[in-house]
C-alpha positions in Angstrom: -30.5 -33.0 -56.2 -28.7 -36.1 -55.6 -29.5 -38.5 -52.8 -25.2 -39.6 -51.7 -23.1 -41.2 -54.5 -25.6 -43.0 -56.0 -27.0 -41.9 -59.4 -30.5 -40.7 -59.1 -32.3 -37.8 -58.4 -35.2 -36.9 -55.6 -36.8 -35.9 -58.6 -36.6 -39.0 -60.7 -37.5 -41.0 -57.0 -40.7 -38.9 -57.0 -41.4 -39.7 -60.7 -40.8 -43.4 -60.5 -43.2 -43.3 -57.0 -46.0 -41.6 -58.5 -45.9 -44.2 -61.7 -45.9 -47.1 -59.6 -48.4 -46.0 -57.3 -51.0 -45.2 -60.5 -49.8 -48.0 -62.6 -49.9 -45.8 -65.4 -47.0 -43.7 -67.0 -49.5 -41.2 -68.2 -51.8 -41.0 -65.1 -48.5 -40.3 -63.0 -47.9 -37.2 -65.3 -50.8 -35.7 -64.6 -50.4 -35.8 -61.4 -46.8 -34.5 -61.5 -48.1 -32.3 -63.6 -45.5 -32.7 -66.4 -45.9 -34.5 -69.9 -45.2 -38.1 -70.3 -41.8 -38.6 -72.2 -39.5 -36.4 -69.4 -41.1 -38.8 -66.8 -40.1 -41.9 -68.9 -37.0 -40.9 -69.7 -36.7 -40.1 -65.3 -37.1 -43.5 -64.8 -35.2 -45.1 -67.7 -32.6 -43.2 -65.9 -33.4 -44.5 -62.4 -33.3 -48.1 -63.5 -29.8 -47.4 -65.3 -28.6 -45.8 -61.7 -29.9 -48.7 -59.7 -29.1 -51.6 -62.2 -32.3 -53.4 -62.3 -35.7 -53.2 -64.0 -38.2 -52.0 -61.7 -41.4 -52.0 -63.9 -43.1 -54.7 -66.3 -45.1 -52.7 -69.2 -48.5 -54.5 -69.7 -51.2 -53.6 -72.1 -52.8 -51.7 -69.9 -49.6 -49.7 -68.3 -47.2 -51.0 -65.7 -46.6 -53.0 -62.7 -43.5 -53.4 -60.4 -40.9 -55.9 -60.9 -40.3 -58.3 -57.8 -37.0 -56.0 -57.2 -39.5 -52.7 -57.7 -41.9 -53.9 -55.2 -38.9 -53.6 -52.7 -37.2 -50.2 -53.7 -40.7 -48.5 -53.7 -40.8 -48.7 -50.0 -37.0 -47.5 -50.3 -38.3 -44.8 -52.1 -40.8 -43.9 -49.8 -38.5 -43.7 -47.4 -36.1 -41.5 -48.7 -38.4 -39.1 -49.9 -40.5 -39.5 -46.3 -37.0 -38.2 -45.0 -36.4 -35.6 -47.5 -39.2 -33.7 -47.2 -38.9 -33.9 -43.1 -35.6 -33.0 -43.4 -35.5 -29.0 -43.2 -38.3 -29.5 -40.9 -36.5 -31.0 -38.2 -33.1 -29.1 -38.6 -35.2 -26.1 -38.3 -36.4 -27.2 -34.7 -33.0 -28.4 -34.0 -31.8 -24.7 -34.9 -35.0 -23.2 -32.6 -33.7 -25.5 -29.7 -37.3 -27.4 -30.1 -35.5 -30.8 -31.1 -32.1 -32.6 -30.6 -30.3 -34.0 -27.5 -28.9 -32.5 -24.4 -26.1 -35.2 -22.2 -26.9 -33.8 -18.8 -24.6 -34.9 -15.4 -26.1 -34.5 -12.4 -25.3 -35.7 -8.5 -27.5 -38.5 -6.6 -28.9 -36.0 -4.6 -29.9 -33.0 -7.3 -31.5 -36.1 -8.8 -34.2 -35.8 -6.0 -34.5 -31.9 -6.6 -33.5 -30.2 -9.6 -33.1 -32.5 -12.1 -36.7 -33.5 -11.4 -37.7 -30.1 -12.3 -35.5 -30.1 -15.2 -36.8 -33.1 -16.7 -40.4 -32.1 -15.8 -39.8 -28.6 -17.6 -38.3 -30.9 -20.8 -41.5 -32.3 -21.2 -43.5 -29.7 -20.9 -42.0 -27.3 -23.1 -39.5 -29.0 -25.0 -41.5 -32.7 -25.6 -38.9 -33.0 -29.0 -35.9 -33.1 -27.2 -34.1 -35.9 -25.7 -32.6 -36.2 -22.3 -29.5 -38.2 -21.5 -28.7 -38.6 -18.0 -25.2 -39.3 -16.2 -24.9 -39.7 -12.9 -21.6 -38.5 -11.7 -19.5 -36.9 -8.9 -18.9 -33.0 -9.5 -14.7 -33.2 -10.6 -16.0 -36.5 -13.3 -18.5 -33.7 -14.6 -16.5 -31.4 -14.9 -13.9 -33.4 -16.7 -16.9 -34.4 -19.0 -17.9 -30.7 -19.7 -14.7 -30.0 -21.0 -13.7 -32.9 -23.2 -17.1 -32.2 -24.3 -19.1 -35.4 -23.2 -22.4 -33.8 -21.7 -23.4 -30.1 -22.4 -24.5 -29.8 -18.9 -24.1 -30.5 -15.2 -25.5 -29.8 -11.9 -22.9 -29.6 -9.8 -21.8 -28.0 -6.3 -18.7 -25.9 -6.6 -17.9 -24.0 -10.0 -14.6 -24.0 -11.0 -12.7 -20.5 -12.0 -12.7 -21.3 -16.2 -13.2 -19.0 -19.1 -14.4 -21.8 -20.7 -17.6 -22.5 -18.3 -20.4 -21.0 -17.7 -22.9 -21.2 -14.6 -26.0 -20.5 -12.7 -26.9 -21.2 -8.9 -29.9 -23.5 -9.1 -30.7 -24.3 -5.7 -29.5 -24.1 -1.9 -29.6 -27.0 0.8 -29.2 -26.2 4.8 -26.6 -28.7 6.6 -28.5 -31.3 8.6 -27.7 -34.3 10.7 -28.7 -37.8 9.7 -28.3 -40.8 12.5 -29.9 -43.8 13.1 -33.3 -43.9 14.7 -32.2 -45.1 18.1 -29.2 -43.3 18.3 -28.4 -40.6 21.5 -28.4 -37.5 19.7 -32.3 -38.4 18.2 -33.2 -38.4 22.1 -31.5 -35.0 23.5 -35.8 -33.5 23.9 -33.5 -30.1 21.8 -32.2 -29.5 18.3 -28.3 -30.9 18.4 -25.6 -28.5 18.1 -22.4 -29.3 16.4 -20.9 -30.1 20.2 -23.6 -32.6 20.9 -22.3 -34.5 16.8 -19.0 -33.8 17.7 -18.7 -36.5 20.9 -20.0 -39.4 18.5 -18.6 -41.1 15.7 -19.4 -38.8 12.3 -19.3 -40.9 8.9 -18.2 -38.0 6.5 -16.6 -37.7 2.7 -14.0 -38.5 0.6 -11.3 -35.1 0.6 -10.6 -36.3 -3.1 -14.3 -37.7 -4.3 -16.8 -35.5 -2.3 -14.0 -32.4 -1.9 -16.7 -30.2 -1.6 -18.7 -31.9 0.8 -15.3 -32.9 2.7 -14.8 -29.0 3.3 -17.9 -28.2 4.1 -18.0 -30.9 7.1 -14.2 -30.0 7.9 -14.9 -26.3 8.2 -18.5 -26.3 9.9 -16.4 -28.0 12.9 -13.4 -25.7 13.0 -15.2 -22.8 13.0 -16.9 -24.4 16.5 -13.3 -25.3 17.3 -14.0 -28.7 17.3 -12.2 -32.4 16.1 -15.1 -35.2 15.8 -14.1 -38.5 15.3 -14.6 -39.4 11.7 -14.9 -42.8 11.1 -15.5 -43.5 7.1 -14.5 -41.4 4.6 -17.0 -42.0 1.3 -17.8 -40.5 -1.9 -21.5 -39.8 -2.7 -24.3 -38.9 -0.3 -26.1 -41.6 -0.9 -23.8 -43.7 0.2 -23.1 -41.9 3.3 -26.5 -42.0 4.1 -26.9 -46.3 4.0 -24.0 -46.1 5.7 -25.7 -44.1 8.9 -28.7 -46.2 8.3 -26.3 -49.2 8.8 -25.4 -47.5 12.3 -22.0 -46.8 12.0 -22.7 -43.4 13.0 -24.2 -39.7 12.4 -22.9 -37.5 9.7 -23.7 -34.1 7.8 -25.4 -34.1 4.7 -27.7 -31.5 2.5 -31.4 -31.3 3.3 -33.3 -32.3 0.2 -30.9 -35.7 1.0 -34.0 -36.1 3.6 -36.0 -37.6 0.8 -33.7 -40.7 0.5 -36.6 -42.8 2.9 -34.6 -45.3 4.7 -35.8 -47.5 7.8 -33.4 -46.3 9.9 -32.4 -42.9 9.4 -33.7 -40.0 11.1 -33.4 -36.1 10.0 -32.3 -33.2 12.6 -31.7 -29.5 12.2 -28.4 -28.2 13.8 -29.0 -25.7 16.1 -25.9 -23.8 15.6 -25.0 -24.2 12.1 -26.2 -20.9 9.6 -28.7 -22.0 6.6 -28.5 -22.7 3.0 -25.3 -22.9 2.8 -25.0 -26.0 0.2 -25.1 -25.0 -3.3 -25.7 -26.4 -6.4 -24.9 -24.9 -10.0 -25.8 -25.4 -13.6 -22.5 -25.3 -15.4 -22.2 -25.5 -19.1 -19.5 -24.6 -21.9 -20.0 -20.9 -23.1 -19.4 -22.3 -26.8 -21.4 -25.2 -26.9 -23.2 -24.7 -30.3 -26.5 -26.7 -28.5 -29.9 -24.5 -29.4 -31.7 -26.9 -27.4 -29.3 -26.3 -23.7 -30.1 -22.7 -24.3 -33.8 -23.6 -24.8 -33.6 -25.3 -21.8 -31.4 -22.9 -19.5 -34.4 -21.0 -20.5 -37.0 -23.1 -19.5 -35.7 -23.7 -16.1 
């Protein structure tokens, strides 16, 4: 078996290991368990492949050459590795090892990713998380061109290509600042009560599906708030409310985001769990370790 382009053997590396370590050509082929002239002529060979000397025969057997003394631990190495080798490809193959690029949003951060990464370490401690944080349309794009196996998302997309699961639902509830009007009503707020103060809401092109969720949560109470910022990620929206430029809409588990000024309301007329989030993967990924996870979680 040979180790690339160079000219030596695993077998010759083992031989010239086991000489160095007893010091001793015939010692070393006992314990290969092979006579003494194949193993001298293994590393005769080995010091033609490499170009250089690597023992110094002494009366009473060898010892390494300055330049032997360094390849040993080479050697070491390369055998450490070969032997490991079918070992790890093996868990690789199980989905117990290897990595998995996973995208998530700010807010799934604070929910299921949390659960995801908990579930990693429990059950799959040999494989390696890498996290993205990204909007859902930048995951998306990343799924495809094949840059993470994985996102948690909140609208699939109609592909043959994709593949998902719903992972968890949020309500709609209404963050404002701590002093603000509607925090004082003594009664849940209804969507008439949001819709007579300024509402900081998303980007139509960044936060599309938060955007329509907002958009069509007032039309259907035939109503036209006054929508005064227009930004990207929840988290955002949420400093920006804390900041006090006015109420806005965002998903539930967003409550943990603690922030001096913000306070949390239900909606009084607004139906539940309607925000949802989805696991969506590539159907041909060729990644044991997603499916290990998908599994997991």
């Amino acid at each position: 078996m040979a180790t690339g382009d160079v000219g030596y053997t695993l077998d010759q590396l083992r031989g010239f290991v086991a000489v160095a370590e007893e010091s001793h050509f015939g010692r070393a082929a006992e314990r290969l368990r092979m006579t003494q002239p194949p193993l001298s002529r293994q590393v005769q060979r080995l010091e033609r492949a490499v170009g250089f000397a690597l023992f110094l025969r002494t009366q009473r057997g060898v010892e390494l050459t300055p330049a032997g003394r360094i390849f040993l631990d080479e050697a070491r190495r390369l055998l450490s590795s070969a032997d490991t080798a079918p070992l790890r490809a093996r868990r690789v193959a199980a989905g117990t090892a290897g990595t998995i690029r996973i995208g998530f949003t700010a807010v799934s951060a604070l929910t299921v990713l949390g659960r995801w990464i908990s579930a990693a370490a429990a059950e799959l401690p040999g494989v390696d998380l890498v996290l993205n944080e990204m909007v859902t349309h930048a995951q998306l794009d990343a799924l495809l061109a094949g840059e993470i196996e994985v996102g948690l998302v909140r609208q699939v997309p109609r592909s043959d290509l994709l593949d998902s699961r719903l992972v968890a639902r949020d309500s709609l509830i209404l963050a404002a600042p701590r002093d603000h009007a509607l925090t004082g009503l003594g009664r849940t707020p209804t969507m008439e009560d949001i819709a007579e103060h300024d509402v900081v809401t998303y980007s139509p092109s960044e936060a599309w599906y938060f955007y329509e969720l907002v958009v069509a949560a007032f039309q259907q109470a035939h109503l036209k708030p006054r929508y005064v910022q227009h930004i990207s990620q929840v988290h955002t929206v949420l400093s920006v409310v804390n900041a006090g430029l006015g109420v806005a809409l965002v998903p539930s588990s967003a409550s943990a985001f603690n922030l001096s000024n913000l306070v949390f309301l239900d909606i009084a007329d607004l139906p539940p769990d309607t925000v949802e989030l989805h696991a969506v993967w590539r159907r041909r990924h060729g990644n044991p370790a997603l499916d290990a996870l998908l599994r997991s979680v």
